[in-house]
C-alpha positions as CSV (number, residue, x, y, z in Angstrom):
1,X,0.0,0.0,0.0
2,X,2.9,2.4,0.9
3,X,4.5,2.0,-2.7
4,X,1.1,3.1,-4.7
5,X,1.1,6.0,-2.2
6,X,4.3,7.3,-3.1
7,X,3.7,8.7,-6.4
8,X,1.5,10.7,-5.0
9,X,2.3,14.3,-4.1
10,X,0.3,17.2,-2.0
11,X,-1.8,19.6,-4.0
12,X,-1.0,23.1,-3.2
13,X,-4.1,25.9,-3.2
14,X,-4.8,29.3,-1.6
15,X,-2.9,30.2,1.6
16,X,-0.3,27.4,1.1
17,X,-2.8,25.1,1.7
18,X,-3.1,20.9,0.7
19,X,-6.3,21.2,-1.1
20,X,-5.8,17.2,-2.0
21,X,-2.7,14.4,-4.0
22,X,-2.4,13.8,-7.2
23,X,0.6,11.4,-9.5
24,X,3.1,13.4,-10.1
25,X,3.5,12.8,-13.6
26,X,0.3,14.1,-13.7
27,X,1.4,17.4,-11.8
28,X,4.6,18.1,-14.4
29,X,2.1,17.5,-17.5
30,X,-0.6,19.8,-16.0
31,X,1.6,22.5,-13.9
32,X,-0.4,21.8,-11.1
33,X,0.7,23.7,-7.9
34,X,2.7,21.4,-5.8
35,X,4.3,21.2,-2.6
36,X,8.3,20.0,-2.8
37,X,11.7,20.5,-0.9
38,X,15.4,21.6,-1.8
39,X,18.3,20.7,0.6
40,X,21.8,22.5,0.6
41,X,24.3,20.6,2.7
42,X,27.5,23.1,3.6
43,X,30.7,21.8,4.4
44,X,30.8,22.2,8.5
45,X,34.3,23.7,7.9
46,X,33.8,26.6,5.6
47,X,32.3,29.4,7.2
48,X,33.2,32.5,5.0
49,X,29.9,33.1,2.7
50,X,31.8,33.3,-0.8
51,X,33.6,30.5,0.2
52,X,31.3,28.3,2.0
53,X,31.3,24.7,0.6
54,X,27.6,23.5,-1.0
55,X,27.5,19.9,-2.0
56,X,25.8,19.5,-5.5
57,X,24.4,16.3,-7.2
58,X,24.2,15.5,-11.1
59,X,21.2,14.3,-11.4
60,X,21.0,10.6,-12.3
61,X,19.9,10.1,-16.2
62,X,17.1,7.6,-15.0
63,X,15.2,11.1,-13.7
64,X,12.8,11.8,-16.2
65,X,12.7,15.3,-16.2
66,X,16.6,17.6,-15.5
67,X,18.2,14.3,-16.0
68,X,22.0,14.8,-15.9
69,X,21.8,18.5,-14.7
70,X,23.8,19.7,-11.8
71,X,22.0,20.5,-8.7
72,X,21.3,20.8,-4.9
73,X,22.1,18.6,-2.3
74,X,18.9,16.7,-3.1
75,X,15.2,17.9,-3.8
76,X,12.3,15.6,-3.5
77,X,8.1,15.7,-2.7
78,X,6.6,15.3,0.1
79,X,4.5,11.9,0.1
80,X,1.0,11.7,0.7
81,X,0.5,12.3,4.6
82,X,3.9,12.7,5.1
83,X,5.7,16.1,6.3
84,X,7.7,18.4,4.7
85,X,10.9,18.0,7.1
86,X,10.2,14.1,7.1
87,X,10.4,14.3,3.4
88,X,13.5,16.1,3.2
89,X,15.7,13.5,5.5
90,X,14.0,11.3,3.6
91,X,15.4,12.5,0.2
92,X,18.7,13.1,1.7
93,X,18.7,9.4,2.7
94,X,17.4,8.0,-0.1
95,X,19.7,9.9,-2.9
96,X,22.6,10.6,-0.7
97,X,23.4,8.4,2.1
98,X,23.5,9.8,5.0
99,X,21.3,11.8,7.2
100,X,21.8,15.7,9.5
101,X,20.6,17.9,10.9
102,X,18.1,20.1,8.8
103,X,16.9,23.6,9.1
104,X,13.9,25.1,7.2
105,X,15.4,28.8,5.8
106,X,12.6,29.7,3.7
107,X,10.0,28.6,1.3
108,X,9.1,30.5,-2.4
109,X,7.1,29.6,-5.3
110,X,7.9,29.2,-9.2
111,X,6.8,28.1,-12.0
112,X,8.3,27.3,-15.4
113,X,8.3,25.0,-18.2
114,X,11.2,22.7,-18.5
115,X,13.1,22.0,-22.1
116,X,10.7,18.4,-22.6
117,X,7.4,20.1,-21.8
118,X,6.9,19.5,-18.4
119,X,6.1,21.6,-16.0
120,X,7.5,22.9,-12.8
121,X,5.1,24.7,-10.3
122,X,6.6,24.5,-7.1
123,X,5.6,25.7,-3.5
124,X,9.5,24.5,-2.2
125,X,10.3,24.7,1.2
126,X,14.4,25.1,1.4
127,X,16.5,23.5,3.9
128,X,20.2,24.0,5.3
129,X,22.4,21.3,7.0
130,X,25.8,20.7,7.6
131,X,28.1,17.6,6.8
132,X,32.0,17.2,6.4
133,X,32.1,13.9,4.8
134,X,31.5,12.1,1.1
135,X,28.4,10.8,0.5
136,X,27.5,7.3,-0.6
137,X,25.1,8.0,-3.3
138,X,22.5,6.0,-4.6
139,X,23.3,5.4,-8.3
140,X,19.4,5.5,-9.7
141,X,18.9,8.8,-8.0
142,X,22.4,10.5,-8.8
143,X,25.2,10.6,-11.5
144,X,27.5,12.5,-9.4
145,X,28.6,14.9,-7.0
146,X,30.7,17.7,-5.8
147,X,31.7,20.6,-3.3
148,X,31.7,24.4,-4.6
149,X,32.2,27.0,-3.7
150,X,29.3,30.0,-4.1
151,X,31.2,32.1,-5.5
152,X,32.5,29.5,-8.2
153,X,28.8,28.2,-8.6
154,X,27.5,31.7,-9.3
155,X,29.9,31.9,-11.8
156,X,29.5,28.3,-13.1
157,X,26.0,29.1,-13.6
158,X,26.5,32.3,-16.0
159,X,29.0,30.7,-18.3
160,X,26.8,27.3,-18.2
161,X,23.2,28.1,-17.4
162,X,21.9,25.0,-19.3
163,X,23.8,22.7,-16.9
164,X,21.9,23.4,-14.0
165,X,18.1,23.1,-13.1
166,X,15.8,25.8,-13.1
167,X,15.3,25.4,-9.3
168,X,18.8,25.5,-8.5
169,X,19.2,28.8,-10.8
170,X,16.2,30.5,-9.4
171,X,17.6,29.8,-5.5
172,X,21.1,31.0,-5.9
173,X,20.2,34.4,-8.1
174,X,17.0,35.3,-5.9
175,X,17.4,33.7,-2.4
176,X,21.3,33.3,-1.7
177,X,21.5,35.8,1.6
178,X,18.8,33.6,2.9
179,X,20.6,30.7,2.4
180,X,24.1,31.8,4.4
């Protein structure tokens, strides 16, 4: 019963609001408002802001939308009756081993279609941790991964804007100071 339930994500409507679940594949073909979460893990050593240390993942190329595309720590859905901190552990489990502590910073809404006509519309809720280790990442979920700097990542993004997803893009350019 658990496994049918997971496809399903929260519905988002007025005032932030779960208004009901629906497939997800269903949500990214529609654009229909839905509720997900974005989780930066900092190296615990580097504290300067330009130079602070932001693990990334490559997105594995089994994901079928932003396959192979540089990203956050690790972004996920919440699962039907399941909450939004519970569901970013879980993510961090699940695609990249291990498990921190986790802060909610902030939470912002977007929407944008994505190069294979899906759809993003995203209420995310963003979370920090902090780790000093490699991760041991699970292969289906992620291709890759690496530490960067902020200030190299800002500039990785200009010179290569179509090697990162649109999430990751909108987060550093708009919400950065909230981040550090």
């Amino acid at each position: 019963m658990a496994r049918k339930q997971e496809n399903f994500i929260p519905l988002i409507g007025k005032k932030n609001k779960i208004i009901g679940f629906e497939k997800k594949e269903k949500i990214h073909t529609k654009g229909l408002l839905h509720s997900a979460v974005s989780v930066f893990i900092f190296n615990e050593k580097s504290k300067e802001d330009d130079n602070r240390l932001l693990m990334l993942q490559k997105r594995s190329s089994e994901k079928y939308h932003s396959s192979l595309l540089w990203t956050n720590t690790c972004c996920s859905h919440p699962r039907k009756h399941e909450s939004i901190l519970t569901a970013a552990h879980r993510c961090l489990i699940e695609e990249m081993g291990f498990d921190c502590f986790l802060e909610q910073k902030f939470c912002f809404t977007y929407h944008e279609l994505l190069n294979n006509g899906l759809i993003e519309n995203e209420l995310d809720h963003v979370f920090i941790g902090y780790y000093a280790y490699s991760p041991i990442i699970n292969s289906k979920e992620v291709d890759n991964w690496k530490w960067i700097t902020l200030k190299e990542l800002r500039k990785d993004i200009k010179l290569y804007p179509n090697s990162y997803t649109i999430w990751l893009k909108i987060i550093i350019k708009n919400y950065l100071q909230k981040l550090i």
